[in-house]
Rosetta silent file (secondary structure, phi, psi, omega in degrees, C-alpha in Angstrom):
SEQUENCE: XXXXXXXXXXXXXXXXXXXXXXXXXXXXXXXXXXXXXXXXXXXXXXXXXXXXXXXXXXXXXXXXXXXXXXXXXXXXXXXXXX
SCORE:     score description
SCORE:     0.000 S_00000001
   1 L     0.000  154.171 -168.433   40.971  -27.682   -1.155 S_00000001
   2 L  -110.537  123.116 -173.939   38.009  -26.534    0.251 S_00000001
   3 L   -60.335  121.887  163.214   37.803  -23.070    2.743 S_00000001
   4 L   -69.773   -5.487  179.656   36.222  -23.700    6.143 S_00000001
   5 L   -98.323  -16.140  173.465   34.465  -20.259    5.224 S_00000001
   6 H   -77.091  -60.323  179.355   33.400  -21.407    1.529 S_00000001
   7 H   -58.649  -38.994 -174.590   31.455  -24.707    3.363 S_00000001
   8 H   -54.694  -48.961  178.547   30.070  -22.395    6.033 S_00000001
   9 H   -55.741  -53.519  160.564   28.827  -20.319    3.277 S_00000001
  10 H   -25.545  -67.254 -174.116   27.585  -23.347    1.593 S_00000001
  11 H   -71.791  -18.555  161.475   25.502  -24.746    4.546 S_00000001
  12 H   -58.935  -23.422 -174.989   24.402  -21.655    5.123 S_00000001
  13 H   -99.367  -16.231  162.192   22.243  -21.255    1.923 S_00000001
  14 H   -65.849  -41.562  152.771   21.510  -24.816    2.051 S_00000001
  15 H   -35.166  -57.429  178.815   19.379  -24.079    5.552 S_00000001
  16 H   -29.695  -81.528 -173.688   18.171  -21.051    3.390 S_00000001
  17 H   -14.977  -62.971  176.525   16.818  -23.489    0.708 S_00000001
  18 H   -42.586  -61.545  175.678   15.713  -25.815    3.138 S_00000001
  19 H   -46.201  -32.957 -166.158   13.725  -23.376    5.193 S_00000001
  20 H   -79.004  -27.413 -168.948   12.328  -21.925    1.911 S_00000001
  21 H   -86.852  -57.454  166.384   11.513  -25.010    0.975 S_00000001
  22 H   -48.944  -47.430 -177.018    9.559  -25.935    4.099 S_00000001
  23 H   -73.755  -72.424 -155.733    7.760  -22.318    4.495 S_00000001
  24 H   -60.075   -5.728 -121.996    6.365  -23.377    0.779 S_00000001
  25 H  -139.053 -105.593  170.210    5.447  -26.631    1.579 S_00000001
  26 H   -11.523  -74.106 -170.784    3.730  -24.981    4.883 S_00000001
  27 H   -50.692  -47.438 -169.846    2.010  -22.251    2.689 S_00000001
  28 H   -96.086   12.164 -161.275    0.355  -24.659   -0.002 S_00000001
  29 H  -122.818  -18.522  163.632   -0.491  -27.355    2.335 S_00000001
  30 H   -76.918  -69.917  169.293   -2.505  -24.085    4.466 S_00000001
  31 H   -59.837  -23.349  134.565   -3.847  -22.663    1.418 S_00000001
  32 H   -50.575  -24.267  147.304   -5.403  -25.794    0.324 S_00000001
  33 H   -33.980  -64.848  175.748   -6.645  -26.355    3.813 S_00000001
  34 H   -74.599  -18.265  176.050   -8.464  -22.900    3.445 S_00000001
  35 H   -62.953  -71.112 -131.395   -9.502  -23.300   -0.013 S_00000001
  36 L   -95.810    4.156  164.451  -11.231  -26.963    0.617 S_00000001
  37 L  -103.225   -5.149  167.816  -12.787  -25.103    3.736 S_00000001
  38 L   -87.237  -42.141 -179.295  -14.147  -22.521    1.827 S_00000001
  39 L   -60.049  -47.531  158.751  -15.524  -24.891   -0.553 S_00000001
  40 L   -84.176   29.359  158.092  -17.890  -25.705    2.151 S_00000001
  41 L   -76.407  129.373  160.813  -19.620  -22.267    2.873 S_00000001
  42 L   -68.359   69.321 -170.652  -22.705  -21.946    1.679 S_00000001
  43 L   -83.121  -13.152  170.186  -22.286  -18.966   -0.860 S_00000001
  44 L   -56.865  -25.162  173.090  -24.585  -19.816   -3.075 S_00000001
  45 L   -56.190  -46.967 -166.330  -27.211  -18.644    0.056 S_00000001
  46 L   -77.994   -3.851 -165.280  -25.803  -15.032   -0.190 S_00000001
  47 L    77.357    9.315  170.547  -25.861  -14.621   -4.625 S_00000001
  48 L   -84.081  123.930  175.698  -22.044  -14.658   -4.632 S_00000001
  49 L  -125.080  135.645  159.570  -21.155  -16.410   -7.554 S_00000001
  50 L   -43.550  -55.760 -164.846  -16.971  -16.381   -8.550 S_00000001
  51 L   -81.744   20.803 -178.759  -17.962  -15.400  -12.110 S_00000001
  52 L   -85.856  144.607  178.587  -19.513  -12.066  -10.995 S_00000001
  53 H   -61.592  -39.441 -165.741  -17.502   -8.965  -12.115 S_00000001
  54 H   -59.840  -62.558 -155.849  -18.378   -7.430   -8.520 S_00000001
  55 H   -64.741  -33.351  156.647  -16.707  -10.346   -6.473 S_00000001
  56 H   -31.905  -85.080  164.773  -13.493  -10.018   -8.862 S_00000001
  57 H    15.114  -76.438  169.114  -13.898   -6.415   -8.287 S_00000001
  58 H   -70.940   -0.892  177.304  -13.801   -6.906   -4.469 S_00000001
  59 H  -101.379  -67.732  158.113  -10.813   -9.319   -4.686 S_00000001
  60 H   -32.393  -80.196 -168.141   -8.557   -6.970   -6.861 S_00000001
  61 L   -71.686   -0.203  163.544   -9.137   -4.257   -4.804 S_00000001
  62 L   -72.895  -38.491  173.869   -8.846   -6.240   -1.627 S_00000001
  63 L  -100.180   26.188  165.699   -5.165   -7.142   -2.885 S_00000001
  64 L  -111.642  -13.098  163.956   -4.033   -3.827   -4.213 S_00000001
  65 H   -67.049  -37.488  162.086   -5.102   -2.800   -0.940 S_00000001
  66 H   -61.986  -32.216 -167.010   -2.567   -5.007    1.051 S_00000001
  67 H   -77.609  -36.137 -173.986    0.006   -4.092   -1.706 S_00000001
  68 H   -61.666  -54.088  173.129   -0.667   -0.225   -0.774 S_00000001
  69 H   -50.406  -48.302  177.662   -0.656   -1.058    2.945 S_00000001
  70 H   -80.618  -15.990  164.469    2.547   -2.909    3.020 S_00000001
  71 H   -72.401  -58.291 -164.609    4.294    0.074    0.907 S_00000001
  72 H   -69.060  -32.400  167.685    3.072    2.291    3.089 S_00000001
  73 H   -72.838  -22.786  174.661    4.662    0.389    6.266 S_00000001
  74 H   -94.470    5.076  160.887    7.456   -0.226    4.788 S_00000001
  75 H   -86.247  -33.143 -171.594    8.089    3.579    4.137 S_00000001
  76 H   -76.530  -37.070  172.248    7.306    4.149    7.350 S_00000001
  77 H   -98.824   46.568  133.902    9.828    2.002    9.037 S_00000001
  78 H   -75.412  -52.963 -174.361   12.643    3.014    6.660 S_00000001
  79 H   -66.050  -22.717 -174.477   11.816    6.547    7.470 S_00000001
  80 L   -81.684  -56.515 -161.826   12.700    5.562   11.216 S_00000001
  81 L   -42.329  -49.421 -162.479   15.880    3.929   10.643 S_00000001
  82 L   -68.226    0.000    0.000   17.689    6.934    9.080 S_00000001
């Protein structure tokens, strides 16, 4: 027989799922949004071309910079906690 605390647990990770499932849904239906609005910038006016080493360059180090930044906040509010 099945434990009213085994179904609780159940529905709880099915709302996980769900939610997870929504926020992805929500994320790639945004990022394609921003993508297919980016597709209509003129960049070709400025010389930025995608296949340039530089604009890689500036992309890498744009996201190891968020990865450094969110390390560093999350030491810092660890460091509070204790």
């Amino acid at each position: 027989m099945v434990s009213a605390d085994g179904l609780k647990t159940w529905f709880d990770y099915q709302l996980l799922f769900l939610g997870l499932a929504i926020a992805f849904v929500c994320v790639i239906t945004a990022s394609s949004q921003l993508v297919a609005y980016l597709g209509t910038l003129p960049l070709t006016d400025s010389n930025i071309e995608p296949t340039d080493p530089t604009f890689a360059l500036t992309v890498a180090g744009g996201g190891l910079f968020v990865i450094v930044l969110l390390i560093v906040l999350t030491g810092l509010l660890n460091r509070n906690r204790q």
